[in-house]
C-alpha positions as YAML, in Angstrom:
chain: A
units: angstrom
residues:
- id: 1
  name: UNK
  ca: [-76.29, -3.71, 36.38]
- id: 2
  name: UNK
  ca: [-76.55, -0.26, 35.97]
- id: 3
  name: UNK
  ca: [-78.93, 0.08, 39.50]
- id: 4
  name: UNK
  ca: [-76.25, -1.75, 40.68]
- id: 5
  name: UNK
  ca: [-72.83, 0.37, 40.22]
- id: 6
  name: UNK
  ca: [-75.11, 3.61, 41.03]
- id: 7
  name: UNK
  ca: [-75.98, 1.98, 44.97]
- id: 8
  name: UNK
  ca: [-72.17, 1.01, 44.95]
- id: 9
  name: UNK
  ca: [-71.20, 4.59, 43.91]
- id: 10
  name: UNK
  ca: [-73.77, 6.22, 46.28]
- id: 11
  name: UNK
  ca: [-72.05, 3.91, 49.19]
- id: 12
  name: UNK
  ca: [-68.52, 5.25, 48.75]
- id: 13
  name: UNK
  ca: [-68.61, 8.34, 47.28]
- id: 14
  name: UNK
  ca: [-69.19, 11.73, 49.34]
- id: 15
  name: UNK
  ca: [-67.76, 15.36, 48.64]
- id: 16
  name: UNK
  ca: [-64.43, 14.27, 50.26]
- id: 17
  name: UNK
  ca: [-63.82, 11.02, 48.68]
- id: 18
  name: UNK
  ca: [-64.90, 11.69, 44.91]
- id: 19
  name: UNK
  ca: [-61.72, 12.95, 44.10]
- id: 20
  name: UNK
  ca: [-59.81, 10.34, 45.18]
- id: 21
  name: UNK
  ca: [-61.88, 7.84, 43.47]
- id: 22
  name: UNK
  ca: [-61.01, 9.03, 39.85]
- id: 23
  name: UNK
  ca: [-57.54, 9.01, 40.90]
- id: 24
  name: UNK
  ca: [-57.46, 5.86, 41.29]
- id: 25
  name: UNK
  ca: [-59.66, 4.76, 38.27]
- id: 26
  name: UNK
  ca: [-57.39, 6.60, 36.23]
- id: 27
  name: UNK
  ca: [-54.26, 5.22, 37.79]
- id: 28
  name: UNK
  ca: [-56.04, 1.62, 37.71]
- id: 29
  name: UNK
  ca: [-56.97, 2.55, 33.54]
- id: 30
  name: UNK
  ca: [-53.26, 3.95, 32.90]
- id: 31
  name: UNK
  ca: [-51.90, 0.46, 35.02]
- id: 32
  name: UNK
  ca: [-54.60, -2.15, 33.24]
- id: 33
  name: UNK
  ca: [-53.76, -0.35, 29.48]
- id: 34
  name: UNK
  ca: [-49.87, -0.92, 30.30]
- id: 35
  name: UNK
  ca: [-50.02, -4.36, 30.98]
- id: 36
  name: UNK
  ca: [-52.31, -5.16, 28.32]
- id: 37
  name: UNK
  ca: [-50.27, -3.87, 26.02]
- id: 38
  name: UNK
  ca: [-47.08, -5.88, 27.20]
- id: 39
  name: UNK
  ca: [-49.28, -8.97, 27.54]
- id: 40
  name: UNK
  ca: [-50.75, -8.58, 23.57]
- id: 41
  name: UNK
  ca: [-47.27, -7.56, 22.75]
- id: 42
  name: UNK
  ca: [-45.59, -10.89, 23.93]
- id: 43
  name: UNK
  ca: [-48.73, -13.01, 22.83]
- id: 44
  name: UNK
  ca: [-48.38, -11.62, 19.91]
- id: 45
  name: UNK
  ca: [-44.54, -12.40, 19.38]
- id: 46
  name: UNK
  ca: [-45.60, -16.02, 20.51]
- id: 47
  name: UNK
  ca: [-48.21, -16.84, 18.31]
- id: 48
  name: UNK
  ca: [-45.42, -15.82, 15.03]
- id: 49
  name: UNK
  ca: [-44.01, -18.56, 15.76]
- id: 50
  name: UNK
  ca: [-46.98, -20.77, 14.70]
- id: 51
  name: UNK
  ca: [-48.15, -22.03, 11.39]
- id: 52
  name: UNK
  ca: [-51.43, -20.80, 11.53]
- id: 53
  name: UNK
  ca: [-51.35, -17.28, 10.29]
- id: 54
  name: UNK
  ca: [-55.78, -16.66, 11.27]
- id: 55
  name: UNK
  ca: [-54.39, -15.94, 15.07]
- id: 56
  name: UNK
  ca: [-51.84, -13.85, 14.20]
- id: 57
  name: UNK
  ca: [-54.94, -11.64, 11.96]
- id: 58
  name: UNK
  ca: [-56.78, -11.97, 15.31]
- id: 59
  name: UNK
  ca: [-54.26, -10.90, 17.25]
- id: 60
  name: UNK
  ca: [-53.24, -8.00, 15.45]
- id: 61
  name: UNK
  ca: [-57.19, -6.33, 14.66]
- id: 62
  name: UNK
  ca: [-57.63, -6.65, 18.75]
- id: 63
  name: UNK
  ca: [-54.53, -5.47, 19.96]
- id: 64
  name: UNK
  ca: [-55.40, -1.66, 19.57]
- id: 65
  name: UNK
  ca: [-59.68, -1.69, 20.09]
- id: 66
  name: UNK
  ca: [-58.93, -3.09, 23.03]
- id: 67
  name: UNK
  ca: [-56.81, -1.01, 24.56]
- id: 68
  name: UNK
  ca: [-58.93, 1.55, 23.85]
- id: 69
  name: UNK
  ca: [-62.26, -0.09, 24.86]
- id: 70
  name: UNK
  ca: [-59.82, -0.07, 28.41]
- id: 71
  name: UNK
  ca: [-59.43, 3.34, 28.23]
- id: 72
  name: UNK
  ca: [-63.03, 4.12, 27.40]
- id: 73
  name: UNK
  ca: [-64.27, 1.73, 30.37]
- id: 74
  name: UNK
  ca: [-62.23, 3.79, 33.02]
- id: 75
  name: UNK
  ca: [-63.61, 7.08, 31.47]
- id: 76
  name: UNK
  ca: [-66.88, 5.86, 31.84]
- id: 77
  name: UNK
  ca: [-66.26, 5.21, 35.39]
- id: 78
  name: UNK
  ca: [-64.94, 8.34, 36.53]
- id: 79
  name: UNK
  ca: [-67.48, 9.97, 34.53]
- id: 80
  name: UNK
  ca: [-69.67, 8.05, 36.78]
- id: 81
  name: UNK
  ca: [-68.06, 9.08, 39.73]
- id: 82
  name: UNK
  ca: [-68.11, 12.48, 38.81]
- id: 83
  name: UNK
  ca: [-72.18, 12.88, 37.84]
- id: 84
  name: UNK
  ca: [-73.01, 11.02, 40.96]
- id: 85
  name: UNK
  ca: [-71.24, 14.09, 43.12]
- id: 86
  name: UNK
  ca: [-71.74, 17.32, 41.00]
- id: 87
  name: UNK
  ca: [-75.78, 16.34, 39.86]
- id: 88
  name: UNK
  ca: [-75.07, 18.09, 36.64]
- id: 89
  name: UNK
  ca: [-77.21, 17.86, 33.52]
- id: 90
  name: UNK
  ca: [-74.27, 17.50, 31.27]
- id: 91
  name: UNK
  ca: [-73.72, 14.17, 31.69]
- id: 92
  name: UNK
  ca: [-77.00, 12.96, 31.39]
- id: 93
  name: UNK
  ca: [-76.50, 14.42, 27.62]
- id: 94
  name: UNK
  ca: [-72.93, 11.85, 27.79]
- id: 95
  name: UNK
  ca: [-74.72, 9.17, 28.85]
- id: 96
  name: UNK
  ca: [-75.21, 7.91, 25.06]
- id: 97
  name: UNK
  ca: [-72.01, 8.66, 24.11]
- id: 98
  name: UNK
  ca: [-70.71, 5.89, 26.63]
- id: 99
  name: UNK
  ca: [-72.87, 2.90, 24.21]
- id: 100
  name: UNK
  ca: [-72.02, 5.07, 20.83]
- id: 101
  name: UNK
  ca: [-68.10, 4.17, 22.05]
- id: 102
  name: UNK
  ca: [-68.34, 1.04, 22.38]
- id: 103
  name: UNK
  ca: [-69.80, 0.65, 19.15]
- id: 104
  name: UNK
  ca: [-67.58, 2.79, 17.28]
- id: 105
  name: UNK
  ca: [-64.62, 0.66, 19.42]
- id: 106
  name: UNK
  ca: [-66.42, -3.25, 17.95]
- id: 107
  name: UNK
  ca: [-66.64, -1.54, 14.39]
- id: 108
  name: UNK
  ca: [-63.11, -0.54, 14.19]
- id: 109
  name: UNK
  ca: [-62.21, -4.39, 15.60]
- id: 110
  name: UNK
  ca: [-64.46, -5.61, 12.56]
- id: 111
  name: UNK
  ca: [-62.53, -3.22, 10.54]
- id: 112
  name: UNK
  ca: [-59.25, -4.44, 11.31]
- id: 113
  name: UNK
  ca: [-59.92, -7.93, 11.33]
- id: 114
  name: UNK
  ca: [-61.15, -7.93, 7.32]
- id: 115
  name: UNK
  ca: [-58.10, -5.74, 6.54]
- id: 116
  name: UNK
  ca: [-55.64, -8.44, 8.61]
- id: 117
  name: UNK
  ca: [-58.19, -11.46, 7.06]
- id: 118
  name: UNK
  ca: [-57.65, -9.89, 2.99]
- id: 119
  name: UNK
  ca: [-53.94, -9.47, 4.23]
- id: 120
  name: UNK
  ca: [-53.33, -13.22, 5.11]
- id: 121
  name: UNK
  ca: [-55.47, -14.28, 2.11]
- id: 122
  name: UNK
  ca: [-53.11, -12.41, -0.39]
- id: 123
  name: UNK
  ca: [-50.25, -14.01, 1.46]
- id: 124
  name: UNK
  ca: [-51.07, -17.48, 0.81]
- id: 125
  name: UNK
  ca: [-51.68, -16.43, -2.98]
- id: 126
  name: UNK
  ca: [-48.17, -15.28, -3.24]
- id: 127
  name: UNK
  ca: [-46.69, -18.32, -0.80]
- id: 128
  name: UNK
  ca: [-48.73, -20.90, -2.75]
- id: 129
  name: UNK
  ca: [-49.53, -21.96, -6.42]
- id: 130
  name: UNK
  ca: [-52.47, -24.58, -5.11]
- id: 131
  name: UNK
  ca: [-54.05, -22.63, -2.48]
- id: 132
  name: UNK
  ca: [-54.54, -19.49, -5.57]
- id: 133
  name: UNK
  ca: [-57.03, -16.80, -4.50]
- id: 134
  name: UNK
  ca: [-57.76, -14.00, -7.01]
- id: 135
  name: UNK
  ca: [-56.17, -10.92, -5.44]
- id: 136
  name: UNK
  ca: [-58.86, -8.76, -6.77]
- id: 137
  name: UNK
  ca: [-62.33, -10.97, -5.35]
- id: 138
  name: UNK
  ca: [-60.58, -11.04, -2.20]
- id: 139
  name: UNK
  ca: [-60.21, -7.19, -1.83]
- id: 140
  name: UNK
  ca: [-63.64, -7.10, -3.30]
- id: 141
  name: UNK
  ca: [-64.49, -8.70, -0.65]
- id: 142
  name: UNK
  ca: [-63.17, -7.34, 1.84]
- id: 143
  name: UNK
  ca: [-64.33, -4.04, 0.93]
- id: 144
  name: UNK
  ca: [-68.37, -4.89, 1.05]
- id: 145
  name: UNK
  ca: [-67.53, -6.22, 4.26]
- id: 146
  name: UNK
  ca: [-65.71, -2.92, 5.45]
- id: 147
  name: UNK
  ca: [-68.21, -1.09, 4.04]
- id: 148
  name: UNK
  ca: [-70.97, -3.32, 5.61]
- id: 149
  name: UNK
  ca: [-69.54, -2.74, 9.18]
- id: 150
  name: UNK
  ca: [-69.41, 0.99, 8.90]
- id: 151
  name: UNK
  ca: [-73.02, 1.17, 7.69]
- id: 152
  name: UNK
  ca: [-74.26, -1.17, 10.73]
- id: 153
  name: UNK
  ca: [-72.24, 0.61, 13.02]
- id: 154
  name: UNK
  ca: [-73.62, 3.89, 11.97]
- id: 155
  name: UNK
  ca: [-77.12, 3.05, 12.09]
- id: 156
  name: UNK
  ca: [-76.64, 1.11, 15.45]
- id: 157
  name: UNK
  ca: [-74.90, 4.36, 16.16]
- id: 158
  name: UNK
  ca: [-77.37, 6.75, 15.15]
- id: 159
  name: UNK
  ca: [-80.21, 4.84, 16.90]
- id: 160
  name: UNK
  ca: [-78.45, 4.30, 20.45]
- id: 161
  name: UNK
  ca: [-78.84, 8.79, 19.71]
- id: 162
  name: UNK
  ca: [-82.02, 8.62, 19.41]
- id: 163
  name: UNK
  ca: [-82.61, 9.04, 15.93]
- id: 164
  name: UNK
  ca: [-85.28, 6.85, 14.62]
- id: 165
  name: UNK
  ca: [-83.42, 4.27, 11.89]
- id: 166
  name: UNK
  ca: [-86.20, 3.54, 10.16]
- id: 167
  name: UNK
  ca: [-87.16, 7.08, 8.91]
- id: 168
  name: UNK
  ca: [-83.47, 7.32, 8.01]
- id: 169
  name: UNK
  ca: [-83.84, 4.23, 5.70]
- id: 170
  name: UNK
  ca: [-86.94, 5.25, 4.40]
- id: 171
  name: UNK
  ca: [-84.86, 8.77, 3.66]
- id: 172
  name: UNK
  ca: [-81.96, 6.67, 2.04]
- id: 173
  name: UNK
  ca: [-84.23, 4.70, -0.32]
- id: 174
  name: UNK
  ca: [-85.70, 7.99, -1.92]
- id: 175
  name: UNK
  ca: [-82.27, 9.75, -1.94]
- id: 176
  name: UNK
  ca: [-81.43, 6.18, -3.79]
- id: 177
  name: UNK
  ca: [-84.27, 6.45, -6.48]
- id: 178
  name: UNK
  ca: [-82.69, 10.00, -7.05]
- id: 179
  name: UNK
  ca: [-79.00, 9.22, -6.96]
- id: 180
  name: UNK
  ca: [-79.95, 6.46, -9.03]
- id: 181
  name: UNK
  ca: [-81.58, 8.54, -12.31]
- id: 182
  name: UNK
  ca: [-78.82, 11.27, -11.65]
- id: 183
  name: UNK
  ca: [-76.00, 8.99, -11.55]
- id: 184
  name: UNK
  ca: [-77.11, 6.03, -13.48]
- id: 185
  name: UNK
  ca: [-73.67, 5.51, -15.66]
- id: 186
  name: UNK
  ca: [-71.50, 5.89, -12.50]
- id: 187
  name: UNK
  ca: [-73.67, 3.10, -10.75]
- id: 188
  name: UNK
  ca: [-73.66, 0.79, -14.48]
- id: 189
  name: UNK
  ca: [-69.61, 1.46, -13.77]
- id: 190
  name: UNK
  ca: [-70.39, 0.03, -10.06]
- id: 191
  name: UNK
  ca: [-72.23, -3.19, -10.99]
- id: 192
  name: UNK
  ca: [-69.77, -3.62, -14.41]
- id: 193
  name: UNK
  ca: [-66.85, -3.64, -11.50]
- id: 194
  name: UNK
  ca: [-68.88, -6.31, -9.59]
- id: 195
  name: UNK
  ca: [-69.56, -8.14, -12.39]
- id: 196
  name: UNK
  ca: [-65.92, -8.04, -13.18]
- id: 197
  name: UNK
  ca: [-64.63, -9.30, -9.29]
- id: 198
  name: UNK
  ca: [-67.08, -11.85, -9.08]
- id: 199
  name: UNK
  ca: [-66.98, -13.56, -13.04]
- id: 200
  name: UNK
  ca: [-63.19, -12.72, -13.04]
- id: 201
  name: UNK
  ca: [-62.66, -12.49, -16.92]
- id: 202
  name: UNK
  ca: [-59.36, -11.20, -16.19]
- id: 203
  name: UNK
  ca: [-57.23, -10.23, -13.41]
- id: 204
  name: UNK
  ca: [-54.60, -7.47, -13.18]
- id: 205
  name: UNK
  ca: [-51.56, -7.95, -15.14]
- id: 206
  name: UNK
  ca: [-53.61, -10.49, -17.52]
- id: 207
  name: UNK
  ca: [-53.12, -9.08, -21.48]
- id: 208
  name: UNK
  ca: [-56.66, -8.69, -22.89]
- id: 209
  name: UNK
  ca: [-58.33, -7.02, -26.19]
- id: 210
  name: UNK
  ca: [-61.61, -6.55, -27.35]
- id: 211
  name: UNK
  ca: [-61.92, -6.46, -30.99]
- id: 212
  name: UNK
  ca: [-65.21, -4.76, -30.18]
- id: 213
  name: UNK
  ca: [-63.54, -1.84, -29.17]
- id: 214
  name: UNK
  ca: [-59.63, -0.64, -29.28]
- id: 215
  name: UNK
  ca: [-59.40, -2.08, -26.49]
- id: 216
  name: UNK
  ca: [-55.58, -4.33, -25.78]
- id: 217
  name: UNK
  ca: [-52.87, -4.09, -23.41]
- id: 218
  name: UNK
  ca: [-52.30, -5.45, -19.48]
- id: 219
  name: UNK
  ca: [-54.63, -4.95, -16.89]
- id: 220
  name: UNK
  ca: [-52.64, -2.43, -14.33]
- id: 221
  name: UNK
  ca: [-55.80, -1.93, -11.94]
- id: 222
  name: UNK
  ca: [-59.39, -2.92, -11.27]
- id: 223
  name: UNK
  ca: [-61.31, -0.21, -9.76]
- id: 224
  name: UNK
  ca: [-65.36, 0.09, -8.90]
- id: 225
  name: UNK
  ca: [-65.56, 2.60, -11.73]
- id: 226
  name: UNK
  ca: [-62.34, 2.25, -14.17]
- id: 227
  name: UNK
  ca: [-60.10, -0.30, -15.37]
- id: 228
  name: UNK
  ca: [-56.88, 0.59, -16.18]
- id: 229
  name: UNK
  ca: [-55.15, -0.76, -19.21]
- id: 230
  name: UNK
  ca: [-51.19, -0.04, -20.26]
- id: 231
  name: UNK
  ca: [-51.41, -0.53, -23.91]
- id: 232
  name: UNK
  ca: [-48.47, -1.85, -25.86]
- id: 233
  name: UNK
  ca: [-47.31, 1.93, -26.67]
- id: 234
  name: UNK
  ca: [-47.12, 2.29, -22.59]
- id: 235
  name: UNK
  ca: [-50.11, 4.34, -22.79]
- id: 236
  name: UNK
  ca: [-52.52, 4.62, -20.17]
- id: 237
  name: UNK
  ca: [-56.31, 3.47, -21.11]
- id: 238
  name: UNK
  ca: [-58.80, 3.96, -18.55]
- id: 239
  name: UNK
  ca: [-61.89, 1.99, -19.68]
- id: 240
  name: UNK
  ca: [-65.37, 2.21, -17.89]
- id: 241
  name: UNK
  ca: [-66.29, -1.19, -16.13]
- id: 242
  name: UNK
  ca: [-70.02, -0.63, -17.91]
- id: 243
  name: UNK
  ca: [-67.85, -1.04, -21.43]
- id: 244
  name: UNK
  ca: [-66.89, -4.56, -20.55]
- id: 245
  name: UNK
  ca: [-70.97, -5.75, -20.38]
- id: 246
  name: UNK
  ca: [-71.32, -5.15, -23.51]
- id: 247
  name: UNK
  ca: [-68.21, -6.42, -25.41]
- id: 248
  name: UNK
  ca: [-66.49, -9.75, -25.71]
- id: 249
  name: UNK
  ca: [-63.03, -9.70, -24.43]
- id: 250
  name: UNK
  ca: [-60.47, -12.16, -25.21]
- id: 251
  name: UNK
  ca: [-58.09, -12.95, -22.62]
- id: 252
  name: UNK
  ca: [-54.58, -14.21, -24.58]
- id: 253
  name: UNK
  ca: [-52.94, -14.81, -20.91]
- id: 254
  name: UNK
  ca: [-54.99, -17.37, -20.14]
- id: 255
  name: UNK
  ca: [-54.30, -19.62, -23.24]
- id: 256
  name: UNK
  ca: [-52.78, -23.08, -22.52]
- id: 257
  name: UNK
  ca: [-50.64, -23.11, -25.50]
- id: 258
  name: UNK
  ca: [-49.37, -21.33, -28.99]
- id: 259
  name: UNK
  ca: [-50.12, -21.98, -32.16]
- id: 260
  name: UNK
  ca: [-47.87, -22.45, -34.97]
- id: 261
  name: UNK
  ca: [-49.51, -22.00, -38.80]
- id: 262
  name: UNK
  ca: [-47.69, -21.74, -41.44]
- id: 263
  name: UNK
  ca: [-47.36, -22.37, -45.30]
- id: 264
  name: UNK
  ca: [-44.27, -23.58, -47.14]
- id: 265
  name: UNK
  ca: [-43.82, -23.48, -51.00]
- id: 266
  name: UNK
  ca: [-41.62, -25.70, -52.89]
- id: 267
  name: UNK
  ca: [-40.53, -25.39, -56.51]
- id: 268
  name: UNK
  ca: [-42.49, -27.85, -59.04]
- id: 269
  name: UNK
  ca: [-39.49, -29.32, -60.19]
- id: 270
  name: UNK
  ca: [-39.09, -30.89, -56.49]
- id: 271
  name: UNK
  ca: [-42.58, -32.45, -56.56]
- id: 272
  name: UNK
  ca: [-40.78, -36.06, -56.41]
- id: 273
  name: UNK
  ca: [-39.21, -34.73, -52.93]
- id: 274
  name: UNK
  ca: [-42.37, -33.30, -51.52]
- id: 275
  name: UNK
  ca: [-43.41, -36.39, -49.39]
- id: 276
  name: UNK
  ca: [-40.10, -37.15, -47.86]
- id: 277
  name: UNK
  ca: [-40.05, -33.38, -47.09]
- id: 278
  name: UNK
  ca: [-43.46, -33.38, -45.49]
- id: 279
  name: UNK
  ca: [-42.61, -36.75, -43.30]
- id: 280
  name: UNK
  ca: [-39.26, -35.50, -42.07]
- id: 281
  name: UNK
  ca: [-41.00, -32.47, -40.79]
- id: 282
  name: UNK
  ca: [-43.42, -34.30, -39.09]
- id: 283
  name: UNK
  ca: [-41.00, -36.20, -37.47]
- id: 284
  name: UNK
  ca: [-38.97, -32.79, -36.23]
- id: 285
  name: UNK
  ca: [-42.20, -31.62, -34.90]
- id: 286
  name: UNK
  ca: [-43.24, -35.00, -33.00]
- id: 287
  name: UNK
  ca: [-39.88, -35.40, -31.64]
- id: 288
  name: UNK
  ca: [-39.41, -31.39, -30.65]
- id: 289
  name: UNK
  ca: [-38.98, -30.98, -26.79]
- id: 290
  name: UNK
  ca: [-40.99, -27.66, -26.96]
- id: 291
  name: UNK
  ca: [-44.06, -28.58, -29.30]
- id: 292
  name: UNK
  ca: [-46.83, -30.12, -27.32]
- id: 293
  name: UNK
  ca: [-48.04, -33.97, -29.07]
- id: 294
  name: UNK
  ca: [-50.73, -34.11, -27.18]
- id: 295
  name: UNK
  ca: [-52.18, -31.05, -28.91]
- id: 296
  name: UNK
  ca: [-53.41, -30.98, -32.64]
- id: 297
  name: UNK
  ca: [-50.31, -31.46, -35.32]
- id: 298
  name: UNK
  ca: [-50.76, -31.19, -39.13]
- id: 299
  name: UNK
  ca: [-47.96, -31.47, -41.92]
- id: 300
  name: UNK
  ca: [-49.88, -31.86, -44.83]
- id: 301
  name: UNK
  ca: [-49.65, -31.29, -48.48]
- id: 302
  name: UNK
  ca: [-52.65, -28.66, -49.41]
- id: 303
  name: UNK
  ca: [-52.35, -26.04, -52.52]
- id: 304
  name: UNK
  ca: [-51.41, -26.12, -56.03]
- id: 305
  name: UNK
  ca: [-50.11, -22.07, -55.89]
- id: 306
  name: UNK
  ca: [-49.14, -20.37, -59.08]
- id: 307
  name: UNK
  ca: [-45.21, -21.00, -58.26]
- id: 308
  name: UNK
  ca: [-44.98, -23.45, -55.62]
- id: 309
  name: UNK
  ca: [-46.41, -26.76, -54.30]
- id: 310
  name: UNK
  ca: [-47.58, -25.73, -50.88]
- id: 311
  name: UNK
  ca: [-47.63, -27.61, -47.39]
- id: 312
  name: UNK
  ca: [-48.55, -26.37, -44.08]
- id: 313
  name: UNK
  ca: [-47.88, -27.09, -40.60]
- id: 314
  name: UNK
  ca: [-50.27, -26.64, -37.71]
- id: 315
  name: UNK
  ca: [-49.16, -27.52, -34.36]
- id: 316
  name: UNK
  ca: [-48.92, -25.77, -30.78]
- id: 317
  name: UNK
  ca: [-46.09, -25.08, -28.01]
- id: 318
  name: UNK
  ca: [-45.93, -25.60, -25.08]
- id: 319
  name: UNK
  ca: [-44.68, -22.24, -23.59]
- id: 320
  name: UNK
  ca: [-47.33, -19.38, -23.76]
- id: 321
  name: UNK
  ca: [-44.77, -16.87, -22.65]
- id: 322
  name: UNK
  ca: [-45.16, -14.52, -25.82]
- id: 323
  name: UNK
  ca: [-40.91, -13.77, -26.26]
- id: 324
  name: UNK
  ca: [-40.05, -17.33, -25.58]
- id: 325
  name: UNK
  ca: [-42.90, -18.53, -28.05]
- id: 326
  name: UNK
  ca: [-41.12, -16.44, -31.09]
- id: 327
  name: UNK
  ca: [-37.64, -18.33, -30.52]
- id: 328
  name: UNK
  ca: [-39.65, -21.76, -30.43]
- id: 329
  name: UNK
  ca: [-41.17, -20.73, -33.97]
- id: 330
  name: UNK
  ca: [-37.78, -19.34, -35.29]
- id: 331
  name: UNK
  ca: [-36.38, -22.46, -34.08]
- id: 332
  name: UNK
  ca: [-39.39, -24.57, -36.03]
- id: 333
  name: UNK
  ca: [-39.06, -22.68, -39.20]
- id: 334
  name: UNK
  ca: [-34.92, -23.05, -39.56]
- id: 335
  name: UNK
  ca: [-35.51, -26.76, -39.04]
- id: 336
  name: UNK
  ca: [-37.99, -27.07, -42.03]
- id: 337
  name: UNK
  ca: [-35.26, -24.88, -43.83]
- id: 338
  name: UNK
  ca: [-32.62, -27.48, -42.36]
- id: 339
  name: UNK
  ca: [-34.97, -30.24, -43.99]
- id: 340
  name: UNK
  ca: [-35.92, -29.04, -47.20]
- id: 341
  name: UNK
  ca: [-32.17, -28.11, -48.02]
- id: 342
  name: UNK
  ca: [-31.60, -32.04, -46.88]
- id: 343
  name: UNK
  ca: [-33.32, -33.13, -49.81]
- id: 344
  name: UNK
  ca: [-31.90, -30.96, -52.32]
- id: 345
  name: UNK
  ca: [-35.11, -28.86, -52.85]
- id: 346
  name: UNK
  ca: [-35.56, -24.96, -52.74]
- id: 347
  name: UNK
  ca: [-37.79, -23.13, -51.41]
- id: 348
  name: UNK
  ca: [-40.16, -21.26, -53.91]
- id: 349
  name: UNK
  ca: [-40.86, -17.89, -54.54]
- id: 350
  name: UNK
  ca: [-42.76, -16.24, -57.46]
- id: 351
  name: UNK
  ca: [-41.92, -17.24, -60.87]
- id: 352
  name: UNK
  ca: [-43.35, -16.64, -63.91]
- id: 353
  name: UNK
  ca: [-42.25, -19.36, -67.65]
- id: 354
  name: UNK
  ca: [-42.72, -17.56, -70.77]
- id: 355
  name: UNK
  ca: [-43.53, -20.03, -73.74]
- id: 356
  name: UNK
  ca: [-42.33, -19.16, -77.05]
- id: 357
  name: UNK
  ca: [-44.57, -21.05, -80.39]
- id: 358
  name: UNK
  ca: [-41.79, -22.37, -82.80]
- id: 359
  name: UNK
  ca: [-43.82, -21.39, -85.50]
- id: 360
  name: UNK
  ca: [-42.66, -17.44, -84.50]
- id: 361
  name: UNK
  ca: [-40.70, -15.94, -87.44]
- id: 362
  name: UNK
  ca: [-36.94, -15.22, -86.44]
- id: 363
  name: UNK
  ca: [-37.02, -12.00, -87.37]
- id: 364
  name: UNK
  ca: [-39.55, -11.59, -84.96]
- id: 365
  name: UNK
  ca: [-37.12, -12.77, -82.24]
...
């Protein structure tokens, strides 16, 4: 192909002509890049009014490499031109610059087309519960991938130079052993971030805490060597990703429902009441829009306390919303108040009966 354009060049081009010829490449480049562009504009306007949001990525990560891979074609033509006429050594120098462009034009298309890919995949996470991808894997993601393309490009780059790729590798693997021993906590940050995209214990804005560490608050940003945490005091905690290998972390966000345990004391001279009390409650709780039956629920008679006849209830809301969850308990507790009232009972609280022996002296008294 090459043989080819030089015996076309050779044909047509003398010291007269040459000139001529890269006006009109350059006219034909500045023409062909104009009506490209108004043809990818009004594709582009035409496939937005589709469904199917992958063209519109495609669409949109071409649009500018190729323009410029339009641009760079006519330069290599009248660079072409040009050589053929003036026999200068300079552009034999250029002539790997010409392949190193068109790779460095396909790498930024690869670029773009992750970035417009993570793009549409974060869409459809905010457009639709069901089709849920985690925000964070997918920029992950999309991030080895950039990073992928760069480093192929470069060494596709570097040997289309001349430089031999292999010795650069073997170069990069002992600079690697001595990155590695120099900066071995900033790469255990690196993996812990992995770690953390690809096992997704939590995601930003979940609430997590570690009572490992002092470690609680909501997850504001995953990075590849910090994790940023606004505790409850709106305080900024940055927390190495290597911390989270070694601790447990609970993740409250994720909990399917609330639990409600508590103990309520009644006076000993309401025992008789106690297991009308206790079924009435258990009714309230079973027939309570917000507490969840199909979860565990205990009202049960359980301690013989120094100034009350204790019962407890154990049961679980539905809401997990933290705010909300409070209201549903106040709501809970004033009932059993409601109940226990009902019945004519009290409520204990500590109480202490002094017995006097008759056999005391009055004097004494």
């Amino acid at each position: 192909m090459k043989e080819l354009w030089a015996n076309i060049v050779s044909w047509t081009v003398n010291e007269d002509t040459w000139i001529i010829y890269v006006f009109l490449i350059v006219l034909a480049t500045l023409t062909a890049n104009f009506s490209l562009k108004r043809f990818l504009n009004k594709l582009h306007l035409r496939l937005l009014k589709t469904n199917n949001p992958w063209d519109d990525a495609l669409i949109l990560a071409a649009q500018r490499p190729i323009t410029w891979m339009v641009w760079l074609l006519g330069i290599i033509l009248a660079i072409d031109v040009v050589q053929y006429e003036n026999k200068s050594a300079v552009f034999e120098t250029l002539e790997p610059l010409k392949f190193v462009g068109v790779i460095l034009i396909l790498t930024l298309f690869l670029l773009r087309l992750t970035r417009q890919i993570e793009l549409v995949f974060k869409q459809q996470e905010n457009e639709d519960a069901k089709k849920k991808y985690e925000a964070a894997t997918v920029e992950a993601v999309s991030k080895l991938l950039r990073a992928s393309a760069i480093i192929t490009g470069v060494l596709v780059a570097l040997q289309t130079l001349g430089f031999s790729v292999s010795g650069v590798l073997a170069f990069g693997g002992i600079g690697g052993v001595a990155i590695g021993f120099a900066a071995k906590d900033l790469l255990a940050n690196f993996f812990g971030g992995l770690i953390i995209y690809l096992d997704r214990p939590f995601t930003v804005g979940d609430w997590i805490r570690s009572n490992d560490r002092e470690i609680e608050g909501i997850v504001e940003n995953i990075g590849w060597r910090l994790t940023t945490i606004r505790t409850f005091e709106k305080r900024p905690l940055y927390v190495p990703n290597s911390v989270f290998s070694n601790v447990s972390v609970e993740n409250p966000s994720r909990m399917s429902n609330r639990r409600i345990y508590e103990t309520i004391g009644i006076r000993y001279e309401d025992s008789h009441k106690l297991p009308d009390i206790i079924d009435d409650v258990k009714i309230m709780l079973e027939q309570h829009e917000e507490i969840d039956s199909e979860q565990t629920l205990i009202v049960n008679f359980n301690n013989f306390a120094p100034s009350s006849l204790d019962f407890f209830i154990y049961t679980f809301t539905k809401t997990t919303e933290w705010i909300y969850f409070h209201k549903v308990k106040q709501d809970i507790l004033l009932s059993v108040l409601e109940i226990v009232n009902q019945h004519g009972a009290e409520v204990a609280f500590p109480t202490s009966t002094v017995h006097l022996d008759s056999q005391i002296p009055e004097r004494m008294l």
